[in-house]
C-alpha positions in Angstrom: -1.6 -4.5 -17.5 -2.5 -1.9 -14.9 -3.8 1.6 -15.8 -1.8 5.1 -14.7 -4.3 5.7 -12.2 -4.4 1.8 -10.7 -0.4 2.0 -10.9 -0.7 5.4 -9.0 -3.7 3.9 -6.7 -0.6 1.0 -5.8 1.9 3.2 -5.2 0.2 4.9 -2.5 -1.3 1.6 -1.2 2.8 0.2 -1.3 3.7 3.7 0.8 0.8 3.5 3.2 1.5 -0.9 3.8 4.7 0.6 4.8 3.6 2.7 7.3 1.8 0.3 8.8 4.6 -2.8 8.9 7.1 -0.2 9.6 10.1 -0.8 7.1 10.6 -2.1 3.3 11.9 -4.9 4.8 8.8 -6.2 7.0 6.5 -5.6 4.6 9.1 -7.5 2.1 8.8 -10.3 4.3 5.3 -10.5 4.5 4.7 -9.8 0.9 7.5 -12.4 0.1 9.1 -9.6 -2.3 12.6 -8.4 -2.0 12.2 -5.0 -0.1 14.1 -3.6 -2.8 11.5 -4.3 -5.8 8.9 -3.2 -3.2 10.6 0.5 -2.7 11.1 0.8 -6.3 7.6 -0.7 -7.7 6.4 2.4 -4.8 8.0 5.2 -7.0 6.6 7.5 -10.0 8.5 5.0 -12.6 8.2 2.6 -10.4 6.7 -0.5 -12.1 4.2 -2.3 -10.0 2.5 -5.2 -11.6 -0.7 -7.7 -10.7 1.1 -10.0 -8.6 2.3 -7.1 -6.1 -1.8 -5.5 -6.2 -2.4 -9.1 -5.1 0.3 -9.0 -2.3 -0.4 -5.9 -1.3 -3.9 -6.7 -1.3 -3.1 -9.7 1.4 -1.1 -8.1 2.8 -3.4 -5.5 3.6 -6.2 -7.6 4.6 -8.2 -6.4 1.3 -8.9 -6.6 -2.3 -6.9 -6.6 -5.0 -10.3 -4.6 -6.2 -9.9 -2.0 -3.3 -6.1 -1.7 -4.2 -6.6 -1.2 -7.2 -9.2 1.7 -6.7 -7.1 3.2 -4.0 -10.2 2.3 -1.4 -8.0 1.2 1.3 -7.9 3.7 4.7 -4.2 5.4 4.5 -2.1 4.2 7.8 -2.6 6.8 10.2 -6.1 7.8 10.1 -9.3 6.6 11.9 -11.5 4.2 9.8 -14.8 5.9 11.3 -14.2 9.5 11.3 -11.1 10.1 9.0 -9.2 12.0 11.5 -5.3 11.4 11.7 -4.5 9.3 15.2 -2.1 12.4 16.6 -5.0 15.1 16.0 -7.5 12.5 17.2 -5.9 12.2 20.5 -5.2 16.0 21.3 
């Protein structure tokens, strides 16, 4: 069983691999999870297990450890500096 803050750490992992693949539905498909169960398990009751940390790690390129510890860089922001890619490029 995941903890409140790993289940909150997944949530914002969920919301940020959707950023990146662009819809519920792509990253559905990549994850191999109905984009349905992936919007839900994303929400403050939503209930995101193992398995989906493991997806999401995969699908992230990254640990299930990293996941888990919310360690993954959010979708819009520059690994190296930290600085979102709009202000970056102003």
């Amino acid at each position: 069983m995941l903890s409140a803050d790993e289940h909150r750490n997944l949530r914002q992992v969920l919301k940020n691999l959707r950023l990146r693949y662009g819809s519920w539905s792509c990253l559905g498909e990549v994850m191999g999870i109905r984009p349905g169960s992936l919007a839900a398990a994303a929400t403050r009751n939503g209930h995101g297990s193992a398995a989906i940390a493991l997806r999401a790690a995969r699908a992230a390129g990254s640990t299930v450890e990293a996941v888990l510890a919310g360690k993954l860089i959010p979708a819009g922001v520059c690994p190296t500096c930290g600085a979102a890619k709009e202000a970056r490029h102003a």
